[in-house]
Backbone as JSON Lines, residues from 0, in Angstrom:
{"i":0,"aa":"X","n":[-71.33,-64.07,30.34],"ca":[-71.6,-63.84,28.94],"c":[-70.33,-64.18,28.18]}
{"i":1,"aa":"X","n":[-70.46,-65.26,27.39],"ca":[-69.09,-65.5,26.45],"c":[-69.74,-65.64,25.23]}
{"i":2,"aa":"X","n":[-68.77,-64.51,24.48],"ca":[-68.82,-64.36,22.88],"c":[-67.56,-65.04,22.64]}
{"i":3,"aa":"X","n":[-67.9,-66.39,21.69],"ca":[-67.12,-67.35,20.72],"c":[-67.09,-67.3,19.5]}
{"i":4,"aa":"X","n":[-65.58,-66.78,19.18],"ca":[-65.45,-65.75,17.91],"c":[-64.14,-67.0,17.16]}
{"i":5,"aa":"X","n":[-64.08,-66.53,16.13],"ca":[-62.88,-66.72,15.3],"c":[-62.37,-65.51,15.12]}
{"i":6,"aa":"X","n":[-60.8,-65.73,14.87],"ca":[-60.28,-64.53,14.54],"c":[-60.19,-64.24,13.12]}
{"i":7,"aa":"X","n":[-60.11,-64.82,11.94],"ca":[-60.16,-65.13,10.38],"c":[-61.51,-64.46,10.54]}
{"i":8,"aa":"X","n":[-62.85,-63.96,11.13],"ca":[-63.73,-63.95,10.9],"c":[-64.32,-62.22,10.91]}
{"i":9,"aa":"X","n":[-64.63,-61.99,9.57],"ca":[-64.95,-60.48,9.2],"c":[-66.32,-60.08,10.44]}
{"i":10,"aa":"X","n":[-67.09,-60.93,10.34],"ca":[-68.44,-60.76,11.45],"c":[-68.24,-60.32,12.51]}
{"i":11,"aa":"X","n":[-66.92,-61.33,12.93],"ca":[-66.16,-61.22,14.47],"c":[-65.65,-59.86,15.22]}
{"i":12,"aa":"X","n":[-64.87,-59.34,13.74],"ca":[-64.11,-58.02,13.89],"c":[-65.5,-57.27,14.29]}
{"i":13,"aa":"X","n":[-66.35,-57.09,13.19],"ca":[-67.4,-56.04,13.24],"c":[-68.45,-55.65,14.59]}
{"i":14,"aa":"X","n":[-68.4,-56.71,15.1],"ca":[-69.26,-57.29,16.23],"c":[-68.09,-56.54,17.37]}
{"i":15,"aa":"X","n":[-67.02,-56.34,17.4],"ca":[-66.09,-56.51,18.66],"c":[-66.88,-55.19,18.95]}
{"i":16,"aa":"X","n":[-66.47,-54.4,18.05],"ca":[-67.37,-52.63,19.49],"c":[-68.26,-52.77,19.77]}
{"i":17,"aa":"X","n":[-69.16,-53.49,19.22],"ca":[-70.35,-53.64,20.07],"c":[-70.67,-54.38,21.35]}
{"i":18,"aa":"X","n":[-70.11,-55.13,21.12],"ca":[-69.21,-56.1,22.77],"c":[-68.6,-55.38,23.4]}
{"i":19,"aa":"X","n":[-67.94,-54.64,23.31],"ca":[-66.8,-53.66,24.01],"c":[-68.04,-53.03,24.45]}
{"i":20,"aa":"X","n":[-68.8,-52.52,24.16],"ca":[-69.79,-51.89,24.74],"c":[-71.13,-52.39,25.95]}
{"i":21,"aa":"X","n":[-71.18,-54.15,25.17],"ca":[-71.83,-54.47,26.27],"c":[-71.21,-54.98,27.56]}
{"i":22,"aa":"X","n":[-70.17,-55.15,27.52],"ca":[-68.88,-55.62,28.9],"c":[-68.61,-53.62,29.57]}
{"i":23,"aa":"X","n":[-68.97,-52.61,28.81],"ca":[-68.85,-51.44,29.44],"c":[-70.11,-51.59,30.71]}
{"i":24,"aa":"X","n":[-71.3,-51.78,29.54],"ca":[-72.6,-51.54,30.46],"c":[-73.0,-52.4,31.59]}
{"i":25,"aa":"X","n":[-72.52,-53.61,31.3],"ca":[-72.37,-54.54,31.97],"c":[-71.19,-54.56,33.61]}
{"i":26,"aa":"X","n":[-70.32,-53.79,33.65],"ca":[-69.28,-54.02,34.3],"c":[-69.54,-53.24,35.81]}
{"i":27,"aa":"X","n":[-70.63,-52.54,36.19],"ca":[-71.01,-52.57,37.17],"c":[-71.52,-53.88,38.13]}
{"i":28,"aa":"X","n":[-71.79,-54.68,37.5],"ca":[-72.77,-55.96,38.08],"c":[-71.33,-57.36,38.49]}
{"i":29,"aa":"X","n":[-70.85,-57.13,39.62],"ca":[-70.04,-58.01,39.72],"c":[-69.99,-59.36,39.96]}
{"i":30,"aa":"X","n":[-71.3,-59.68,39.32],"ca":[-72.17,-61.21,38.94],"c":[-72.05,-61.99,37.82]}
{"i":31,"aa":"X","n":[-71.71,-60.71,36.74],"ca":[-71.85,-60.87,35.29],"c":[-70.5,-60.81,35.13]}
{"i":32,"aa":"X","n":[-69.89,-62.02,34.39],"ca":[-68.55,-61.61,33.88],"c":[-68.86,-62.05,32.16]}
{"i":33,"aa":"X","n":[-68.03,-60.56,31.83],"ca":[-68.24,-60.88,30.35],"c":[-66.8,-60.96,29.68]}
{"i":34,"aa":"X","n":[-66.53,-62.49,28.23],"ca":[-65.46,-62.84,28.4],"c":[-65.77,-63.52,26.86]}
{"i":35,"aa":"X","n":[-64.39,-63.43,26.11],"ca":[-64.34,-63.6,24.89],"c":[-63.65,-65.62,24.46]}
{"i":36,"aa":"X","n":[-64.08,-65.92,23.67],"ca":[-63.32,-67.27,23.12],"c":[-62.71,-67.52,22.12]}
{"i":37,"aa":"X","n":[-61.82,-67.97,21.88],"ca":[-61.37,-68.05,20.25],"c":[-61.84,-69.59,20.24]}
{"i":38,"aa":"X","n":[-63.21,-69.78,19.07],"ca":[-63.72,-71.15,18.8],"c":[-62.87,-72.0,18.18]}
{"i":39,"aa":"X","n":[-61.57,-71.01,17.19],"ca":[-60.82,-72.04,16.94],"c":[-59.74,-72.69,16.86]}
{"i":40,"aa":"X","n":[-59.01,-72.48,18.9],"ca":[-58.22,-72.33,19.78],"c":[-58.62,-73.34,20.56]}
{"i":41,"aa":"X","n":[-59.4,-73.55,20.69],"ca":[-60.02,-74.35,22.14],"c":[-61.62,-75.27,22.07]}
{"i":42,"aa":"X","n":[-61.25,-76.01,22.42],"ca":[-62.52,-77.3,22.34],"c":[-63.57,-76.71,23.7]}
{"i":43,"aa":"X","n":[-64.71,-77.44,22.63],"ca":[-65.79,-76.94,23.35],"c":[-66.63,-78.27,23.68]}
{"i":44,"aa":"X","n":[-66.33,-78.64,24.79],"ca":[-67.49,-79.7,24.76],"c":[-68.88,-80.13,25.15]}
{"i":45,"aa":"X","n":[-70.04,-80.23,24.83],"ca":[-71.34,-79.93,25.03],"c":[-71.66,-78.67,24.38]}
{"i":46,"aa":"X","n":[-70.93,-77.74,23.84],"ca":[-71.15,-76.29,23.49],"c":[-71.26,-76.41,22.0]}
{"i":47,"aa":"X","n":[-72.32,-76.56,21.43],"ca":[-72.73,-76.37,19.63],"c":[-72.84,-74.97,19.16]}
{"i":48,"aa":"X","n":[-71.69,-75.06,18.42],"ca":[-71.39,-73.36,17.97],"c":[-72.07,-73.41,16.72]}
{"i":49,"aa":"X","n":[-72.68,-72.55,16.11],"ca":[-73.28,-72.81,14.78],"c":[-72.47,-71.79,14.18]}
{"i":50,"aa":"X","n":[-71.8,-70.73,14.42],"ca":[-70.75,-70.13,13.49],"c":[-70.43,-68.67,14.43]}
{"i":51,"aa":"X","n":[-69.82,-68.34,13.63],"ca":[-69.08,-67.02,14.15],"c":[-69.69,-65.63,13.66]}
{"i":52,"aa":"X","n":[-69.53,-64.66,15.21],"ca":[-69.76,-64.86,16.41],"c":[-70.63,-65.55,16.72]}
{"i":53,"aa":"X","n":[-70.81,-66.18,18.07],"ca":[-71.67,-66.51,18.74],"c":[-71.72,-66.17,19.85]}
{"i":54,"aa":"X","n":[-72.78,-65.73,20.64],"ca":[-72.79,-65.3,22.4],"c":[-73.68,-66.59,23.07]}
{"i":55,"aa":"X","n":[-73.12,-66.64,24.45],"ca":[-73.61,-67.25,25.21],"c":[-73.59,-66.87,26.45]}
{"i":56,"aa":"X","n":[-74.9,-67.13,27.29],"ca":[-74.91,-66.9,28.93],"c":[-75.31,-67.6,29.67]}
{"i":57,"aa":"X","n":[-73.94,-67.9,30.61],"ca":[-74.76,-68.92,31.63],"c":[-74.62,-68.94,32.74]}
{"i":58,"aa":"X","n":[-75.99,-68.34,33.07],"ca":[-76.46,-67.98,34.4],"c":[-76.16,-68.71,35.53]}
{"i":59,"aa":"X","n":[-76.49,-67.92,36.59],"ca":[-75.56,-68.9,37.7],"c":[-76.82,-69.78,38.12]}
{"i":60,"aa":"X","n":[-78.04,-69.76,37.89],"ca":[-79.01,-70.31,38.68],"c":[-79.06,-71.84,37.21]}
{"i":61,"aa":"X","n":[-78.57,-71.45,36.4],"ca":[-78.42,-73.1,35.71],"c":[-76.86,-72.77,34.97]}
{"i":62,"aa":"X","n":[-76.47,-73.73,34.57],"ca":[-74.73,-73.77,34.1],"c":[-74.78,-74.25,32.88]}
{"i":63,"aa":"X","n":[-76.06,-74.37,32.13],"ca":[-75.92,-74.55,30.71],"c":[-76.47,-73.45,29.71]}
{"i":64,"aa":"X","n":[-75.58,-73.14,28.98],"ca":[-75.52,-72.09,28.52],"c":[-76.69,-71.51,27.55]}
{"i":65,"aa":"X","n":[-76.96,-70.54,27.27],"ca":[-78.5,-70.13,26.89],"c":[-77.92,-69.35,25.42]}
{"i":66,"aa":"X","n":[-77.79,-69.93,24.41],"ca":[-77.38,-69.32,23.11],"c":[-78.25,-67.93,22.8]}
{"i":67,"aa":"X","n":[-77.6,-66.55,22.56],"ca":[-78.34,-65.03,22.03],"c":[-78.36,-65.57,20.46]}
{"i":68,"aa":"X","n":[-79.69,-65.48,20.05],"ca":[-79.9,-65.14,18.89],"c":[-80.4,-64.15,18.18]}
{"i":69,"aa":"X","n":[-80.71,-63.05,18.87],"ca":[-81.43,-61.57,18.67],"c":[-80.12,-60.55,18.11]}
{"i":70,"aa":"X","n":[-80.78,-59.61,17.72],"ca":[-79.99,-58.66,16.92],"c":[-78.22,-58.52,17.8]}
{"i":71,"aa":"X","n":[-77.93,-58.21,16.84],"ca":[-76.3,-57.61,17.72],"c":[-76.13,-56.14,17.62]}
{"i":72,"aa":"X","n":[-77.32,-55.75,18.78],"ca":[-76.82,-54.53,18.96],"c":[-76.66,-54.53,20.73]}
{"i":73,"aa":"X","n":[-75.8,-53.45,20.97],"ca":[-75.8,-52.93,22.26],"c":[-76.89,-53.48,23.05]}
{"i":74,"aa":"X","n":[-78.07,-52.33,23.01],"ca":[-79.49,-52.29,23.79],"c":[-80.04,-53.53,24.23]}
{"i":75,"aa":"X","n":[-79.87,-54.76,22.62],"ca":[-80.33,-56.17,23.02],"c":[-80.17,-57.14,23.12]}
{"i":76,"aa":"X","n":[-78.31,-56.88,23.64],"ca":[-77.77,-57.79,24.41],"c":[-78.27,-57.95,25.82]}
{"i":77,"aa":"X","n":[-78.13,-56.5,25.89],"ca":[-77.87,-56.05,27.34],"c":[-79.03,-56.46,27.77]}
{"i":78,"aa":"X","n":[-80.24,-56.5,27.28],"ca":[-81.44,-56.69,27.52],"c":[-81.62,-58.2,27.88]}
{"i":79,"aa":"X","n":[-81.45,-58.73,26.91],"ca":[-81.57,-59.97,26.84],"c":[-80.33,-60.76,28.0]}
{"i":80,"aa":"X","n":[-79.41,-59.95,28.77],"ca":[-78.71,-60.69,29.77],"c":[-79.56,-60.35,31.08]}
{"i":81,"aa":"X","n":[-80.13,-58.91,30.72],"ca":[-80.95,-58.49,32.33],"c":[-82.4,-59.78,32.2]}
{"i":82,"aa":"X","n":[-82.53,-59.81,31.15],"ca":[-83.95,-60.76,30.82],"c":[-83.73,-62.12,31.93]}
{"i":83,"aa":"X","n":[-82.13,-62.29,32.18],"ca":[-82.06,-64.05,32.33],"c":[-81.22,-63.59,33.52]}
{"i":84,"aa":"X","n":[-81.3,-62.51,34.07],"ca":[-80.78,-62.61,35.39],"c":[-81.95,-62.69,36.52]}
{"i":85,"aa":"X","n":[-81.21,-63.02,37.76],"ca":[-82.01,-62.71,39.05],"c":[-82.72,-61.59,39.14]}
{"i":86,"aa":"X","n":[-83.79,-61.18,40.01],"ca":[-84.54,-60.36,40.49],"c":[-83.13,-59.39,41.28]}
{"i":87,"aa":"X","n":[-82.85,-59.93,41.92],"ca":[-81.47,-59.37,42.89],"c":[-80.57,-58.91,41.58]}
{"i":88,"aa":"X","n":[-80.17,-59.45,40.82],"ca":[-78.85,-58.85,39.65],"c":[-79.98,-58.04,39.03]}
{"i":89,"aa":"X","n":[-80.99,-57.83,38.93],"ca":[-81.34,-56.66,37.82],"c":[-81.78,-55.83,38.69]}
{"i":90,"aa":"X","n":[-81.94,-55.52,39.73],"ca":[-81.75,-54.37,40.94],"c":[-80.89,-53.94,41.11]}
{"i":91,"aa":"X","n":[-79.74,-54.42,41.06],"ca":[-78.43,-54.12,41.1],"c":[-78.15,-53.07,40.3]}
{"i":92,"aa":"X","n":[-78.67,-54.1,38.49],"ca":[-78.22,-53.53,37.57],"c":[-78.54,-52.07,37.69]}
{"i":93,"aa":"X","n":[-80.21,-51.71,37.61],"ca":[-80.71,-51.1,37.78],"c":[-80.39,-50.33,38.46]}
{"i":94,"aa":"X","n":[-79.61,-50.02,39.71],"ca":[-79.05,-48.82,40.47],"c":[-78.25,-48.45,39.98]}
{"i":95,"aa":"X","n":[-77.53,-49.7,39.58],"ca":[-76.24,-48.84,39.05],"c":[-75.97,-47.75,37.69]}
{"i":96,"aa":"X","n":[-77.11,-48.4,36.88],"ca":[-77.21,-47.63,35.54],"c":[-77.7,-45.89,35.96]}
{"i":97,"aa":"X","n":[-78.57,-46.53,36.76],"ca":[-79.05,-44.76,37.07],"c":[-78.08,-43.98,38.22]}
{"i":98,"aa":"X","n":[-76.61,-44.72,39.1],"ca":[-75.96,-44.14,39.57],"c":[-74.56,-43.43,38.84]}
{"i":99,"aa":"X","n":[-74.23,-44.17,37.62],"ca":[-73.54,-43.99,36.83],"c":[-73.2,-43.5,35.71]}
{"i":100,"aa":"X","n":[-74.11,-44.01,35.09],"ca":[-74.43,-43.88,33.72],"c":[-73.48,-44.74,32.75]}
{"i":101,"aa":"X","n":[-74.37,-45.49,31.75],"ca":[-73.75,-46.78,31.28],"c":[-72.08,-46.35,30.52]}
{"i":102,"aa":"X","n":[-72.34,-45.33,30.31],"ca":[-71.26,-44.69,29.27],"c":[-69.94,-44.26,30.0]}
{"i":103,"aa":"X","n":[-70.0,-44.23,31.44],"ca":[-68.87,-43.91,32.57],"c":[-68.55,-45.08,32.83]}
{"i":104,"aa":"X","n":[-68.96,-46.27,32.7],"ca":[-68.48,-47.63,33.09],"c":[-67.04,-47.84,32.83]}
{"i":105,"aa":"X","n":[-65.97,-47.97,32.79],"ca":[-64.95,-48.8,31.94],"c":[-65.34,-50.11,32.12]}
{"i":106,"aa":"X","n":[-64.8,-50.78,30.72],"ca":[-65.25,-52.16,30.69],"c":[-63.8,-52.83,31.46]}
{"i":107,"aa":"X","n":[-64.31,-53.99,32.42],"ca":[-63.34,-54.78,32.95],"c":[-62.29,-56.03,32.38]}
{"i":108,"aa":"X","n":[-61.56,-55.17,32.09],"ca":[-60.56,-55.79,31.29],"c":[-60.84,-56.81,29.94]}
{"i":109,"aa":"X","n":[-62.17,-55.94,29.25],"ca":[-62.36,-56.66,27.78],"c":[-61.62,-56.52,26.87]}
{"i":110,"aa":"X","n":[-60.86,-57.67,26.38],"ca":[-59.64,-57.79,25.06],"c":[-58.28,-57.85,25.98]}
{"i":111,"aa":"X","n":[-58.38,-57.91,26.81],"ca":[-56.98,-58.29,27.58],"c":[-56.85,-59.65,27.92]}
{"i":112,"aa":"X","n":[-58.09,-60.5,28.01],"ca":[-57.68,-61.88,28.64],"c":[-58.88,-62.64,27.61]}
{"i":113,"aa":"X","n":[-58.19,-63.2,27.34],"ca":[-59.18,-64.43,26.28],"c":[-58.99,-66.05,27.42]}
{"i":114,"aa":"X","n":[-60.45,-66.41,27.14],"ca":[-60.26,-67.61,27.93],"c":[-59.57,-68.76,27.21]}
């Protein structure tokens, strides 16, 4: 999951806890890496950003990336990444949420490493 942000960008800021939150819920599944971009740091090629933020996921069973256009909340990110995973990664997921609880997660090192 990579969210491609600007930093100049008010949307960007607003959006970050809610990301921080889905790299929490997310960070059981050591399939899923979730990981930030600065769009206007670094060339993107084949990758059509239509503005800031933008999320993208790309699954391991294809390598081109599947643009989120649904609300930016928590619930339907998260949803929408279990939507486009394996049968095997959302079993996973699935144990783990009910072994843990999404809210005990720490997120794995989100805002420390920008690609």
């Amino acid at each position: 999951l990579v969210l491609v942000y600007a930093p100049w960008c008010g949307h960007c800021a607003r959006f970050d806890a809610t990301y921080e939150a889905v790299a929490a819920e997310l960070a059981a599944l050591p399939s899923v890496v979730v990981a930030r971009l600065d769009g206007t740091a670094n060339e993107l090629p084949g990758l059509e950003v239509p503005g800031y933020p933008t999320v993208f996921f790309f699954p391991q069973r294809d390598k081109q990336g599947v643009e989120y256009t649904g609300m930016r909340s928590t619930a339907s990110l998260v949803s929408f990444v279990t939507a486009e995973m394996t049968d095997a990664e959302r079993t996973a997921h699935a144990r783990s949420a009910v072994g843990a609880g999404a809210w005990q997660r720490p997120a794995r090192g989100y805002g420390k490493q920008e690609l």
